[in-house]
N, C-alpha and C positions, 0 to 999 in steps of 0.2 A: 866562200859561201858558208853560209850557218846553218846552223842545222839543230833541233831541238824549242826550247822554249824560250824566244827572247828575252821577255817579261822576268823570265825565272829569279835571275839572280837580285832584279831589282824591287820585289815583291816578299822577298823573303821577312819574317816578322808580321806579315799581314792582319794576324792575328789580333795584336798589338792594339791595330787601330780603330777596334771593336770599343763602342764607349757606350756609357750609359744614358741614355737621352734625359731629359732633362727640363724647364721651364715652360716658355707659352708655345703655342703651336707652331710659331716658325724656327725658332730656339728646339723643339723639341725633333723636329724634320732635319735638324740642320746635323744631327746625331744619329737618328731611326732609319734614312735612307741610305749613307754607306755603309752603314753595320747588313741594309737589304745586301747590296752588290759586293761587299767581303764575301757574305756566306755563299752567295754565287757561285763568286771565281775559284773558292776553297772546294767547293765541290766538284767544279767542272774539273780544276788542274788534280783532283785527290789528294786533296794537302787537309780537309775536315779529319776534324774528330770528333769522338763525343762529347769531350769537353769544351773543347769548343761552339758544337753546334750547340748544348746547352746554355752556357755563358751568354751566346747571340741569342737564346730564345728567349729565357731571362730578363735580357734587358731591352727586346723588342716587346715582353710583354708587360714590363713595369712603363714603357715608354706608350702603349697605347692607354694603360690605365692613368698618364699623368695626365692624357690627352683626355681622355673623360672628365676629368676631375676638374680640368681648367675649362673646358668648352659646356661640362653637364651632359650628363648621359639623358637626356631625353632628346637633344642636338645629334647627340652623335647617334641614335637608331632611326630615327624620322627621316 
């Protein structure tokens, strides 16, 4: 029987795969939404830091500003 966090050891470096979003809106989603569910699981298991939470805020928020910039920001508030 196990006992503890199965996930654990295979999840380790999660961090890692925190990236910088990027080009048109499905190019850019294809980056912005597992960097969402990283910061997630880093927070449910207590494995977040500051650095990290920053790093992920960072570049969710250079990744909504690409999304403006490609789509136009009178799209994206209407």
């Amino acid at each position: 029987m196990y006992k503890g966090d199965l996930l654990g050891p295979s999840v380790n470096g999660l961090d890692k795969l925190i990236k910088m979003p990027y080009g048109c809106g499905e190019q850019n989603m294809l980056n912005f939404a597992p960097n969402i569910y990283i910061m997630k699981y880093l927070e449910i298991a207590g494995q977040m830091t500051a650095d990290i939470a920053d790093k992920s805020r960072r570049y969710m928020m250079a990744g909504m500003l690409l999304c403006r910039l490609f789509f136009g920001y009178n799209r994206m508030t209407s």
